[in-house]
C-alpha positions in Angstrom: -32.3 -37.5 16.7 -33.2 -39.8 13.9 -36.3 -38.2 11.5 -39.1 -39.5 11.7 -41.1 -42.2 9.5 -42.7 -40.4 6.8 -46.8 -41.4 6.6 -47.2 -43.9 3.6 -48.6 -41.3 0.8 -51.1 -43.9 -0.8 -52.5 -43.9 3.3 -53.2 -40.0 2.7 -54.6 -40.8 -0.6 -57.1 -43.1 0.3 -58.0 -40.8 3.4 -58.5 -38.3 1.0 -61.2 -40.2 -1.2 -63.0 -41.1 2.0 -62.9 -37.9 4.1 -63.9 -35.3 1.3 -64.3 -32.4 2.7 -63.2 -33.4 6.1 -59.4 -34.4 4.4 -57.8 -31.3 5.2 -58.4 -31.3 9.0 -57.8 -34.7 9.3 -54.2 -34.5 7.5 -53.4 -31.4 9.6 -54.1 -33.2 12.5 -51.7 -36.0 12.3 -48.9 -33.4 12.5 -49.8 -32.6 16.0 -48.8 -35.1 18.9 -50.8 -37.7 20.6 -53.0 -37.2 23.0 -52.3 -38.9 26.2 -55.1 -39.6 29.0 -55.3 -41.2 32.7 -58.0 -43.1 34.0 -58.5 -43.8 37.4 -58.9 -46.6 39.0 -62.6 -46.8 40.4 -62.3 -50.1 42.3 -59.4 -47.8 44.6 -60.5 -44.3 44.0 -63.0 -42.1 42.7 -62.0 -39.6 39.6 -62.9 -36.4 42.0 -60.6 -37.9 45.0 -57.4 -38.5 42.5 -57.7 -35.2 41.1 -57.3 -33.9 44.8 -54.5 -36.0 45.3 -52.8 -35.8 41.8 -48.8 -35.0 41.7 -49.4 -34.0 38.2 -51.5 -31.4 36.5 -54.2 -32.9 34.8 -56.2 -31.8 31.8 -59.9 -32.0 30.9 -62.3 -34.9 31.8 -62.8 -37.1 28.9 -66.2 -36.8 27.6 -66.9 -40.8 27.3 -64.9 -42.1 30.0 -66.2 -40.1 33.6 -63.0 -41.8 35.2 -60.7 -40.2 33.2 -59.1 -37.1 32.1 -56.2 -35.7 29.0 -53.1 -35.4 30.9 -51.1 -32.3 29.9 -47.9 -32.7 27.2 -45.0 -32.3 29.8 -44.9 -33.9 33.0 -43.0 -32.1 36.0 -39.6 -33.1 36.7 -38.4 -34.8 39.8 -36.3 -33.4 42.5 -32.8 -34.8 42.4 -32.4 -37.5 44.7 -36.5 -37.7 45.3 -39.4 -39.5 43.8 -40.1 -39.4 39.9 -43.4 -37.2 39.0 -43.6 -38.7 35.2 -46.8 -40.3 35.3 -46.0 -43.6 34.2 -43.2 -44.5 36.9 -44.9 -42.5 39.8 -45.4 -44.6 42.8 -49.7 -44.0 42.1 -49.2 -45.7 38.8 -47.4 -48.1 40.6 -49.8 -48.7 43.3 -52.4 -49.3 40.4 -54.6 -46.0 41.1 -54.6 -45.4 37.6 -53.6 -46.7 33.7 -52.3 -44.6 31.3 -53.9 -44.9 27.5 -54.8 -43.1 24.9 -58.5 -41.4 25.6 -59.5 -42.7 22.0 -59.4 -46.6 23.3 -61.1 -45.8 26.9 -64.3 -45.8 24.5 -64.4 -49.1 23.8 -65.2 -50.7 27.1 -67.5 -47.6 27.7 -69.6 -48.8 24.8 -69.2 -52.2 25.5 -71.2 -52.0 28.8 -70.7 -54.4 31.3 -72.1 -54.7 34.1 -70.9 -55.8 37.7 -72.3 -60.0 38.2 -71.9 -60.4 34.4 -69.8 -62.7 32.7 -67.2 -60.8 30.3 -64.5 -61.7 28.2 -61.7 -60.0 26.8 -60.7 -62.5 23.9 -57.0 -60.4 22.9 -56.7 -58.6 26.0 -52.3 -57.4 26.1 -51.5 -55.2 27.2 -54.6 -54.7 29.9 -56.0 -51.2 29.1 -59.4 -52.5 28.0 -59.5 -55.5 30.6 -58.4 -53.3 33.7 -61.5 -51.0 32.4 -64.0 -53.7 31.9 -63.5 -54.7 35.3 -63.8 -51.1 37.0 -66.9 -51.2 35.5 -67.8 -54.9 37.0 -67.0 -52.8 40.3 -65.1 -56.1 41.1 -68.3 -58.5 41.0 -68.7 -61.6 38.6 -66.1 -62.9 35.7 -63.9 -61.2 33.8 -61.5 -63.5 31.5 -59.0 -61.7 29.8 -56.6 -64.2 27.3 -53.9 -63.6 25.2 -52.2 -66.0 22.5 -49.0 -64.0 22.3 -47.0 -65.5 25.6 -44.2 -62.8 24.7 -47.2 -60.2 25.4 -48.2 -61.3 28.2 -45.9 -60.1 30.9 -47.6 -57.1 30.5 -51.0 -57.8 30.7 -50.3 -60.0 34.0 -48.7 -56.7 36.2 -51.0 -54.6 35.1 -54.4 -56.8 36.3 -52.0 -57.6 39.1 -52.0 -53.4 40.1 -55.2 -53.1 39.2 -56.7 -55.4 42.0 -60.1 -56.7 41.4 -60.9 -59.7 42.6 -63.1 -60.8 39.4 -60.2 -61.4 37.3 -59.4 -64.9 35.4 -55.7 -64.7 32.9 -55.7 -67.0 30.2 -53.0 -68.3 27.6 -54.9 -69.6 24.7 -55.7 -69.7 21.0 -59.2 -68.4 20.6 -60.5 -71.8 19.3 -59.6 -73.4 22.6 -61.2 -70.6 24.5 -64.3 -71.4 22.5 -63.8 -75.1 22.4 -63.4 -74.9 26.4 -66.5 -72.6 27.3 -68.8 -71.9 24.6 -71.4 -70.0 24.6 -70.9 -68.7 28.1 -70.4 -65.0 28.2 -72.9 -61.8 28.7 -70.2 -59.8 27.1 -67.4 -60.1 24.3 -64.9 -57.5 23.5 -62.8 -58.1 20.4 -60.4 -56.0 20.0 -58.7 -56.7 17.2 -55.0 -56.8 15.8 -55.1 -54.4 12.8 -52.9 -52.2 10.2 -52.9 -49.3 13.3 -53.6 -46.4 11.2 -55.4 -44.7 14.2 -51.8 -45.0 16.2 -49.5 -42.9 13.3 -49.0 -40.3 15.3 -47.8 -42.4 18.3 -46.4 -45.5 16.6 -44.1 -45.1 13.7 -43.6 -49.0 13.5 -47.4 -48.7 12.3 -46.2 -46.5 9.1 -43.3 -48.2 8.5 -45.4 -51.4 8.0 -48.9 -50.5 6.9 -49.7 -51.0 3.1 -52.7 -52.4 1.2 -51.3 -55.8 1.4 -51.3 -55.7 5.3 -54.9 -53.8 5.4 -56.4 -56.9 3.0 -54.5 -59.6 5.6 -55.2 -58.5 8.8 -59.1 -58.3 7.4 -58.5 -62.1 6.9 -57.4 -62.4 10.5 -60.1 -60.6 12.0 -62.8 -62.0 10.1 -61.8 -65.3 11.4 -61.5 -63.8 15.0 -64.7 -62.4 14.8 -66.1 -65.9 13.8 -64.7 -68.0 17.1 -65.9 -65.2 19.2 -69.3 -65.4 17.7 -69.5 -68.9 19.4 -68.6 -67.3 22.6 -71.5 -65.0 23.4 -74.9 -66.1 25.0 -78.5 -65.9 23.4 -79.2 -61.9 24.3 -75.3 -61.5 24.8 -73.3 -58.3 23.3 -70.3 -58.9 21.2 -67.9 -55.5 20.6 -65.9 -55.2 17.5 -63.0 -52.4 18.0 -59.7 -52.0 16.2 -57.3 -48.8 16.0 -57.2 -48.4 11.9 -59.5 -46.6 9.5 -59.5 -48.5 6.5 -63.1 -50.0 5.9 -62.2 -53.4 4.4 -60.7 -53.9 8.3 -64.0 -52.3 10.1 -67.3 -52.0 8.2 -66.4 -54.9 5.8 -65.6 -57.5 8.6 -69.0 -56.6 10.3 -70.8 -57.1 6.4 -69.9 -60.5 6.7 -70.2 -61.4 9.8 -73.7 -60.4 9.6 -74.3 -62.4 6.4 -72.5 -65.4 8.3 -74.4 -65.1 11.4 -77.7 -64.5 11.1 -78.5 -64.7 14.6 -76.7 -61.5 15.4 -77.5 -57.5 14.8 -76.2 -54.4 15.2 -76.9 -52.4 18.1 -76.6 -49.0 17.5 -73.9 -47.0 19.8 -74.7 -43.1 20.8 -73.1 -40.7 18.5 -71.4 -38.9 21.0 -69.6 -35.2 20.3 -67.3 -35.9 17.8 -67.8 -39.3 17.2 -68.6 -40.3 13.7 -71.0 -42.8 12.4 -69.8 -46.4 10.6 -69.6 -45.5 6.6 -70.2 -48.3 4.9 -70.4 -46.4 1.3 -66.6 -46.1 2.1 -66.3 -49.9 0.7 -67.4 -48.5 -2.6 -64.2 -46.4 -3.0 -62.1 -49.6 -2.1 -60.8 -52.1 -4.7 -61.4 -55.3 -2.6 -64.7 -56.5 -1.5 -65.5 -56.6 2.4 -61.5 -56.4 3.4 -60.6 -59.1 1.0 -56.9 -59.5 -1.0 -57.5 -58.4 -4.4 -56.8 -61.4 -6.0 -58.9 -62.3 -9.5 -61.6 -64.0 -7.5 -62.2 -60.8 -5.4 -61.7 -58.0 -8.2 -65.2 -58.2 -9.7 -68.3 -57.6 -6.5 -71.0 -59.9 -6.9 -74.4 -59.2 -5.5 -73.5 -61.4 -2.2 -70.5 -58.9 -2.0 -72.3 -55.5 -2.4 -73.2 -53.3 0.9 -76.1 -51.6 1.0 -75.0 -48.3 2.0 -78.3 -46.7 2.1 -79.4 -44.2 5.4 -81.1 -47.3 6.8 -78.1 -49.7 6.6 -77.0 -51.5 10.3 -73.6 -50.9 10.3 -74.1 -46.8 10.7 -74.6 -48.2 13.8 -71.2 -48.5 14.4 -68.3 -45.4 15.4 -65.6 -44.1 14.1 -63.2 -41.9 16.3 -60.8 -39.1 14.7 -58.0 -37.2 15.8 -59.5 -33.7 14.6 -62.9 -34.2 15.4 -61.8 -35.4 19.3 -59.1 -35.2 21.9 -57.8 -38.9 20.7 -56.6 -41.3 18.3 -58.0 -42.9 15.6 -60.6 -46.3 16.6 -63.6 -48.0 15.3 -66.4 -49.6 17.5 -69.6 -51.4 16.8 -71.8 -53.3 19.1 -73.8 -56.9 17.6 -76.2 -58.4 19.9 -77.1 -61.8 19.3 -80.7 -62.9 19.0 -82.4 -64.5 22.2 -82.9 -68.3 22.3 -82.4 -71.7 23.9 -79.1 -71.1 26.5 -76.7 -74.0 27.4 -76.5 -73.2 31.5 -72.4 -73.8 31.6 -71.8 -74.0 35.1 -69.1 -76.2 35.5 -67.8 -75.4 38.5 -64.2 -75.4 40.1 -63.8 -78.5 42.3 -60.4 -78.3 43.4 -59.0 -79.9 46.3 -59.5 -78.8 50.1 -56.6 -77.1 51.4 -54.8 -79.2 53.7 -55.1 -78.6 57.4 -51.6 -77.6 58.2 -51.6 -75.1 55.2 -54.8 -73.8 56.4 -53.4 -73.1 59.7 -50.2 -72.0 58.5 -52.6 -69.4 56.2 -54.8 -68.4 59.0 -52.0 -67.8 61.1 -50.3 -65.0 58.5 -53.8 -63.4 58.1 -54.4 -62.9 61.8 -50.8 -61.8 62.3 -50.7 -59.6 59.3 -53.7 -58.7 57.7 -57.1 -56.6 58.9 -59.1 -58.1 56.4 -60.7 -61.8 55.9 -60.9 -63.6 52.6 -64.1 -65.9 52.1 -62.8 -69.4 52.6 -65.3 -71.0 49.7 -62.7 -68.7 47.3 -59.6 -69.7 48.0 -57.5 -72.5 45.9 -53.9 -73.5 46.1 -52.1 -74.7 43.1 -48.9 -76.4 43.9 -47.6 -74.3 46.4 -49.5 -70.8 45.9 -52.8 -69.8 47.7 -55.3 -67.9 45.1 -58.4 -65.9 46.0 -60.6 -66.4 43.2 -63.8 -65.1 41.6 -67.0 -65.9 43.2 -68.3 -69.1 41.1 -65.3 -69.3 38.9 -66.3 -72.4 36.6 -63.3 -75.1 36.5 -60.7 -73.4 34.5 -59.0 -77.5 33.2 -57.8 -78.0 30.3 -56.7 -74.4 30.0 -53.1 -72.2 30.0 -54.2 -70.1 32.9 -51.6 -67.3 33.7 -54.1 -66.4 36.7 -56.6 -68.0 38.5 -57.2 -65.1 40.9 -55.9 -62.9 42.7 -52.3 -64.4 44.2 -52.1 -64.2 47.6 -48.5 -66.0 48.6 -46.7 -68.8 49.1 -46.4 -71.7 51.0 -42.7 -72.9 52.3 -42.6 -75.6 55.0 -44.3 -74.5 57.8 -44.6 -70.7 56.9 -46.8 -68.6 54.4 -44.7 -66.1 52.3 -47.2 -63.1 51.0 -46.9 -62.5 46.9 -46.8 -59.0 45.3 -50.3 -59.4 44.3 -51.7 -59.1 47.3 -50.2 -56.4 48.9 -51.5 -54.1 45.7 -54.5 -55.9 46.3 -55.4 -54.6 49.7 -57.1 -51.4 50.2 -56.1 -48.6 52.8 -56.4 -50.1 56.4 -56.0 -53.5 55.7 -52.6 -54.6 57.0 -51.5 -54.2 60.6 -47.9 -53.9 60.0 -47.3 -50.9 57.8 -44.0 -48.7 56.9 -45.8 -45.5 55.6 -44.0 -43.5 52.7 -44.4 -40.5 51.2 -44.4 -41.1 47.4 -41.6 -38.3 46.7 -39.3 -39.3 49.6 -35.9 -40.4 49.3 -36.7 -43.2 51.1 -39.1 -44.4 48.4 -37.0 -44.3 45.6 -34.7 -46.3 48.0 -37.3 -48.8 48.1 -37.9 -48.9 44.5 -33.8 -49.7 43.7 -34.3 -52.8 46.1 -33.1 -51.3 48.8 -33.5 -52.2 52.7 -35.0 -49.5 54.9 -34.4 -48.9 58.8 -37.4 -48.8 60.8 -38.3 -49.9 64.5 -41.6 -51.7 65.2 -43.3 -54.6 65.3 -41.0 -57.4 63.3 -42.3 -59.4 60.8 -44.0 -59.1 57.5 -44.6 -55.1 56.6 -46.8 -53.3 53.6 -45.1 -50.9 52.2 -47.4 -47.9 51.0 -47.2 -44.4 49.3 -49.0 -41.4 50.7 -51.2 -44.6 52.4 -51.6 -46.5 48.9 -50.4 -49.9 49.8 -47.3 -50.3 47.0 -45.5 -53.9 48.1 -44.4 -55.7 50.9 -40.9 -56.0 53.3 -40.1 -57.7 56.3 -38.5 -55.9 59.2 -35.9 -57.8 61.3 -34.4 -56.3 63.8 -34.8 -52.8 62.8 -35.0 -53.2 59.6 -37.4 -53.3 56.7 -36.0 -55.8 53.6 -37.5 -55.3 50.6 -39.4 -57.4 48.4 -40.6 -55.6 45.5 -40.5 -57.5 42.6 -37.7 -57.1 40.0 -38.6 -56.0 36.6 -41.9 -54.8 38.0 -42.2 -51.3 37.0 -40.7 -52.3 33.5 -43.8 -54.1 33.0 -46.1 -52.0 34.3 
């Protein structure tokens, strides 16, 4: 077993001018490992009814996060031959009843807020954590766009909103400009959560030692200042806009906010409840950096000026914001701070999505699969086809054009000649109950695993399109012929997820 990455000693050394007297607890904390958490998915489940039903033991409820608890350090072996009880390839995880994340980053869509009928956006929303928690939150009701620039990313993002299920949910592809360009000043909420130097993650991520240094704290300030700018242009008169990132350094946290206050006078800091062990933002930190508000410490940036200096006085905003440790909280490290922008004059951006009727033999064709196999209707003013797939989407859903849209909705299926094929997405999407055709599992049967190597399964009944579920959880479809279910679970699913 290789050793591992040493933590970059000037890292400690600046954490050592900042912390004080908190240093030593800090330091001995990043010898421990990470804390791991589950959150439940609330749009399936309550917390209290997964923790009856849990194959795993699970730890303490996390105090911001009621949905979610620590999971303990070693999960349960499976039996030989039988289902897999490691959390993250458990047929629940699979079924989307719950994410696994780090109980640190569950706080940022706590303290963002949303609320179900708003319109959110997450603007760098890979791999889904924070978007699959904004939108338990939303209970399912409104708009909830969640984009992401990097395509290679973005696999992962798509299965897990898939699992999750809500029927609010709008995937993106897009720089942030375009997002901007294409919506403006449209959304209740904001959440940036921006790429950093990951110095909360050491303990997890040794990629993050490897490659953190000064250089890379000063450029990723760069990059998020100019983040934080676009997504400025994004948030409605009265809106909320939430800064987080995963690193301590100040010139990537308290700095960025410094100037985007002095940019934008329109917004303000809303102060965020200093929950048990959270810490307050420190902007005196910046006085113990060497570059001004995040910047590179080139010859313009070595001297401060006046428009440069913080006041870091007991009254300043930005100990509005939070800072999360690992020994003050069961967690990693993160930063949070909420800006509200002034009220005033509000474009009303409607646009809304005026796609083309479905035609009357795909309707028929789509009417006849839902009264053959489904116990549930779908509202007939949300559903759109592109090309050949049927999407449910979000109530109001303005007209997407123009856009790189991974998702308009939730996918339903298929349409091939004169029959409707169901897609993946569906089957996770319907709830307990909902499909008249079902081949019951239990999660830690043989027969499961079976299903998950892509195999077929016998079973007499009723022929034609099947949901597969675990322990009742719908998980995927199959279609029995003749005595037999074939399977269709996706390939290269559970990698993703």
């Amino acid at each position: 077993m290789p050793e591992p990455i040493p933590i970059p000693p000037l890292f400690l050394e600046r954490m050592s001018r900042f912390l004080d007297n908190e240093y030593p607890a800090f330091a001995e904390s990043l010898t421990h490992d990470p804390v791991h958490g589950l959150r439940v998915n609330t749009l399936k489940l309550s917390a209290d009814e997964f923790l009856k039903i849990s194959p795993f033991p699970l730890g303490d409820k996390v105090a911001w996060c009621d949905s979610a608890f620590t999971l303990t350090p070693s999960p349960l072996p499976a039996e030989e031959g039988r289902g897999i009880r490691e959390p993250g390839k458990h047929p629940y995880h699979l079924a989307g009843l719950y994410y696994l994340q780090d109980p640190s980053a569950m706080s940022a869509a706590e303290l963002l807020g949303p609320r179900p009928g708003e319109r959110v956006l997450d603007l760098a929303a890979a791999p889904g954590g924070k978007t699959t928690h904004i939108a338990s939150l939303m209970q399912g009701l409104g708009l909830l766009v969640a984009n992401e620039i990097k395509t290679k990313r973005l696999n992962h993002l798509v299965v897990n909103v898939e699992r999750w299920g809500a029927a609010n949910l709008v995937v993106t592809n897009e720089t942030p400009e375009r997002v901007a360009d294409r919506f403006g000043a449209y959304f209740d909420r904001v959440i940036v959560d921006a790429p950093c130097s990951g110095e909360g993650m050491f303990r997890k991520d040794m990629r993050a030692r490897l490659d953190w240094s000064e250089e890379m704290v000063a450029g990723c300030a760069v990059r998020q200042t100019n983040i934080l700018r676009v997504a400025a242009h994004l948030v409605r008169p009265g809106g909320h806009l939430l800064y987080s990132t995963c690193t301590f350094a100040p010139e990537e946290d308290e700095a960025v906010i410094a100037r985007f206050l002095q940019e934008h006078p329109d917004f303000e800091v809303e102060a965020l409840p200093q929950l048990a062990g959270f810490m307050p933002g420190k902007p005196e930190w910046l006085s113990l950096t060497t570059a001004p508000f995040g910047g590179n410490k080139s010859t313009e940036h070595t001297k401060k000026s006046k428009k440069d200096s913080v006041d870091s006085g007991e009254d300043c905003p930005l100990r509005g914001a939070v800072r999360l440790f690992p020994h003050r909280l069961s967690g990693e490290g993160h930063f949070a701070c909420l800006l509200q922008r002034k009220d005033g004059p509000a474009d009303e951006l409607t646009f809304p999505w005026r796609s083309a009727k479905i035609p009357t033999l795909e309707w028929k064709v789509w009417q006849a699969f839902r009264e053959e196999t489904l116990g549930v209707d779908f509202p007939s003013e949300r559903l759109r086809m592109q090309g050949d797939r049927l999407y449910f989407v979000p109530e109001n859903v303005p007209d997407l054009k123009g856009l790189r849209v991974t998702i308009p909705g939730v996918w339903l299926g298929n349409f091939k000649k004169e029959r409707f094929e169901p897609a993946h997405p569906l089957a996770v999407f319907l709830r307990p109950g909902q499909a008249r055709n079902v081949l019951a599992l239990s999660s830690d049967s043989r027969e499961m695993a079976a299903y998950f190597r892509g195999e077929s399964l016998p079973s007499e009944g009723r022929p034609g399109w099947t949901l597969v579920t675990a322990d009742g959880w719908p998980l995927g479809w199959g279609k029995r012929v003749q005595g037999v279910v074939k399977n269709h679970f996706p390939r290269g699913w559970q990698i993703y997820s």
